[in-house]
N, C-alpha and C positions, 0 to 999 in steps of 0.2 A: 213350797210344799203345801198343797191344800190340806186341811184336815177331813175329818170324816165322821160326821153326827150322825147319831143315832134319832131318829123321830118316830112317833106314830104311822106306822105303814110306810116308810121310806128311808132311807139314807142320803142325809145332803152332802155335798164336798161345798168346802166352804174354804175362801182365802182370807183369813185373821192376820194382821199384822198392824206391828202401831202399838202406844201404848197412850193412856188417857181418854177422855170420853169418847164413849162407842158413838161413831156413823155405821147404820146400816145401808147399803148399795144394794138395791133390787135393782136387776134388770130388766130388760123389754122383753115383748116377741116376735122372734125365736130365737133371741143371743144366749150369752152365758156371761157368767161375773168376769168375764173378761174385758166386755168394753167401759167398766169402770178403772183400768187399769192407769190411765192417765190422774182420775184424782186419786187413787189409792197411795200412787206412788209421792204425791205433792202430800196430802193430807196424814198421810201414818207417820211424817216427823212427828206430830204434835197430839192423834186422836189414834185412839184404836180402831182402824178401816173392818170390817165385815163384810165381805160379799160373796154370797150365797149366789151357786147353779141351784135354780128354784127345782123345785119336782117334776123330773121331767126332759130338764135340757143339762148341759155339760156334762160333766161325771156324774151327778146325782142318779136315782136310782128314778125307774119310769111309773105310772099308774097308768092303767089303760083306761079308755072311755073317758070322761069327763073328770077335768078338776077345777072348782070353783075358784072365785077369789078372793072367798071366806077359806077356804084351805087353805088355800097361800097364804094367807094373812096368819093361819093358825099354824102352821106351817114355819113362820117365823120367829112366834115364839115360842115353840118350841126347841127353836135350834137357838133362840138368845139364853134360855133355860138349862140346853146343851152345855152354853159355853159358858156359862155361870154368871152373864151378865144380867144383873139386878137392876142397875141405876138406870135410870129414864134413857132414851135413846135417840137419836137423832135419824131419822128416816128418811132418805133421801130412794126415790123411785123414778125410773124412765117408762113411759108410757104404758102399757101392760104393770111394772112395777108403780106405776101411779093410778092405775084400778086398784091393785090389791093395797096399796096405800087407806084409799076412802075406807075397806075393811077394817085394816089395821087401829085403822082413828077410830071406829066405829064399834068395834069390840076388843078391844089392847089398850084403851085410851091411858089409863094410867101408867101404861112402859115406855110412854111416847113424851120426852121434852120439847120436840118440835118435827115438824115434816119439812120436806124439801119435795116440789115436785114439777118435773123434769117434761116436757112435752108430753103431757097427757090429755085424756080429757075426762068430764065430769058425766057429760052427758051418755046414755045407756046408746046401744045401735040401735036403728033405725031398722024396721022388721027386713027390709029388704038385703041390709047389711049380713043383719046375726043370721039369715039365711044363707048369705055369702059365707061366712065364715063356716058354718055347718057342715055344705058342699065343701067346702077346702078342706074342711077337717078328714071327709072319706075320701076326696081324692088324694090324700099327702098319704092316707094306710096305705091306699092301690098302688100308687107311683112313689111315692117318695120324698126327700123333701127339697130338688128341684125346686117342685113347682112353687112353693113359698119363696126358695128363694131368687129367682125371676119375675115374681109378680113386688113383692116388698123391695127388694133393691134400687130399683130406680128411683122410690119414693121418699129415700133414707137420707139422701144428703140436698145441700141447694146447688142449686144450676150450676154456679164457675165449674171448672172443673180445673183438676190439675192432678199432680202427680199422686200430690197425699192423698188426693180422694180415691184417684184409684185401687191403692194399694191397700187402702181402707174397705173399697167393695169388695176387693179381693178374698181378702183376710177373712169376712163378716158371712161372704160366700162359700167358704172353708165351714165357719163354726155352722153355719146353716144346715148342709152337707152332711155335718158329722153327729148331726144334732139326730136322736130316735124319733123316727115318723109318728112314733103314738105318742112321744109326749107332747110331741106339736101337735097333734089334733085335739090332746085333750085338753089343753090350754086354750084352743082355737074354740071349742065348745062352751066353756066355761067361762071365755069372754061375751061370744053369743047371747050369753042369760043375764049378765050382769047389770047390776041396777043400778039406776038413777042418783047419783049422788048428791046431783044437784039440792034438791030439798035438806040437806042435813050441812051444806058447807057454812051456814053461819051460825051452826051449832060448836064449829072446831074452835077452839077456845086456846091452842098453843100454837106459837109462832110459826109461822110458813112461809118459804121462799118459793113463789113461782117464776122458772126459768123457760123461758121457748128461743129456740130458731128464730131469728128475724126470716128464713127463709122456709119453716116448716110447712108443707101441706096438709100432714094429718092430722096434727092440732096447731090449727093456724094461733097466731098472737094473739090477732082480735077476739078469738073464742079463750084462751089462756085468761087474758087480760079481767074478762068476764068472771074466769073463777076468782082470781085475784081478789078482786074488787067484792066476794060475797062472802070474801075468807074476813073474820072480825082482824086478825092480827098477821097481814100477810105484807110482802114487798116483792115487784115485781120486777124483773129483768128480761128485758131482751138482748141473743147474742148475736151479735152478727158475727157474717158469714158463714152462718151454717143451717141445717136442717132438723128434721127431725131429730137426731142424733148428735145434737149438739158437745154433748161432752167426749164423745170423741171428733167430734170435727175443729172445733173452737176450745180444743179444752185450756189454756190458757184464762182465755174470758170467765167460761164457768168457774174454774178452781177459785179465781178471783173475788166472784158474787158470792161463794159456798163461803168463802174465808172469810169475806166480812157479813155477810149473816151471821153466822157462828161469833164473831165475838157483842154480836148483840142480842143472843142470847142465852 
């Protein structure tokens, strides 16, 4: 049974469960706290799991026009505030949730015991990109959200294919689907503007685990690896066989690298 937070300008539905130090689960775009569902269900023996439908996608309540990834980030804690957790937090983010990550660190730093972060990337879009996404954002009002998800699916898992992957696009095709077209544009705009974090990553000063796809295309390893190596206290993991979306493709592997991070710090 999801809960239901009250925020600034929004209501989130949030899945708490688990008892012990809080992991929070952001997720990507345009999923919902569902496809954390594999570590929630491994990790809430032992941690109190959080993961939040961000503003915008799953049940949460929608904002039209743009929402940044200093909202989301502020956004966050507000809902940790919600749920009365105080003590530092462990932040763990999939791509979109690893933008709003860099915020998090960036203005939250003191709620933060360590980041975890999940096939993202550091680097801002390239003008021709956040133009791309601009146009997606008005075409997904006019039509709907199809169009994102036939353009992102294909690029979500790695090549083998087989049955789980299927059932995986399927499934991911569903939350797509059901997801409101204005919250996907306004996350699609909001990623468009978003800055450079490169410059500030060996300012982050608390432990980080960067995890990639041995088979991701949209944040490939070799560019992962890079953040890796600029973070002062980071360890890096590559999964195989899987893509972008590692934690639910491989979730085995990742639950793995998350568990033993965690007991080193």
């Amino acid at each position: 049974m999801l809960k239901r937070i009250e925020i600034p300008g929004a209501t989130l539905s949030v899945n708490d469960v688990g008892q012990g130090s809080p992991i929070l689960f952001v997720h990507g775009f345009p999923l919902d706290h569902t496809m954390w569902r594999e570590q929630v269900a491994d990790l809430s023996r032992d941690h109190r799991c959080i993961a939040p439908d961000l503003r915008g996608f799953g049940q949460s309540t929608v904002t039209e026009g743009k929402v940044s990834m200093e909202q989301f980030a502020d956004d966050l804690v507000a809902l940790l505030d919600g749920l009365a957790i105080t003590e530092p937090i462990v932040l763990c983010g999939l791509s979109m949730g690893g933008y709003i990550a860099w915020q998090f660190v960036r203005r939250h730093a003191p709620r933060l015991k360590a980041i975890i972060l999940c096939d993202t990337r550091a680097v801002p879009d390239s003008a021709e990109a956040a133009a791309n996404r601009l146009k997606l954002a008005d075409d997904i009002v006019r039509s709907g959200p199809e169009l994102v998800a036939n353009a992102m699916l294909p690029k979500f898992f790695s090549e083998r294919e087989s049955n789980r992957r299927s059932i995986l696009k399927e499934e991911l095709r569903r939350v797509i689907l059901a997801t409101d077209p204005r919250g996907i544009a306004a996350a699609s705009r909001g990623m468009a503007e978003r800055a450079d974090a490169r410059p500030w990553l060996a300012t982050i000063d608390c432990p980080a685990l960067v995890l990639v796809g041995e088979q991701d295309i949209i944040s490939p390893p070799a560019e992962m690896s890079e953040i890796a190596a600029a973070l002062p206290h980071a360890a890096f993991r590559g999964i195989p066989d899987s893509g972008h979306l590692a934690p639910l493709e491989n979730p085995p592997s990742v639950n793995e690298a998350i568990r033993s991070f965690l007991t080193t710090t």
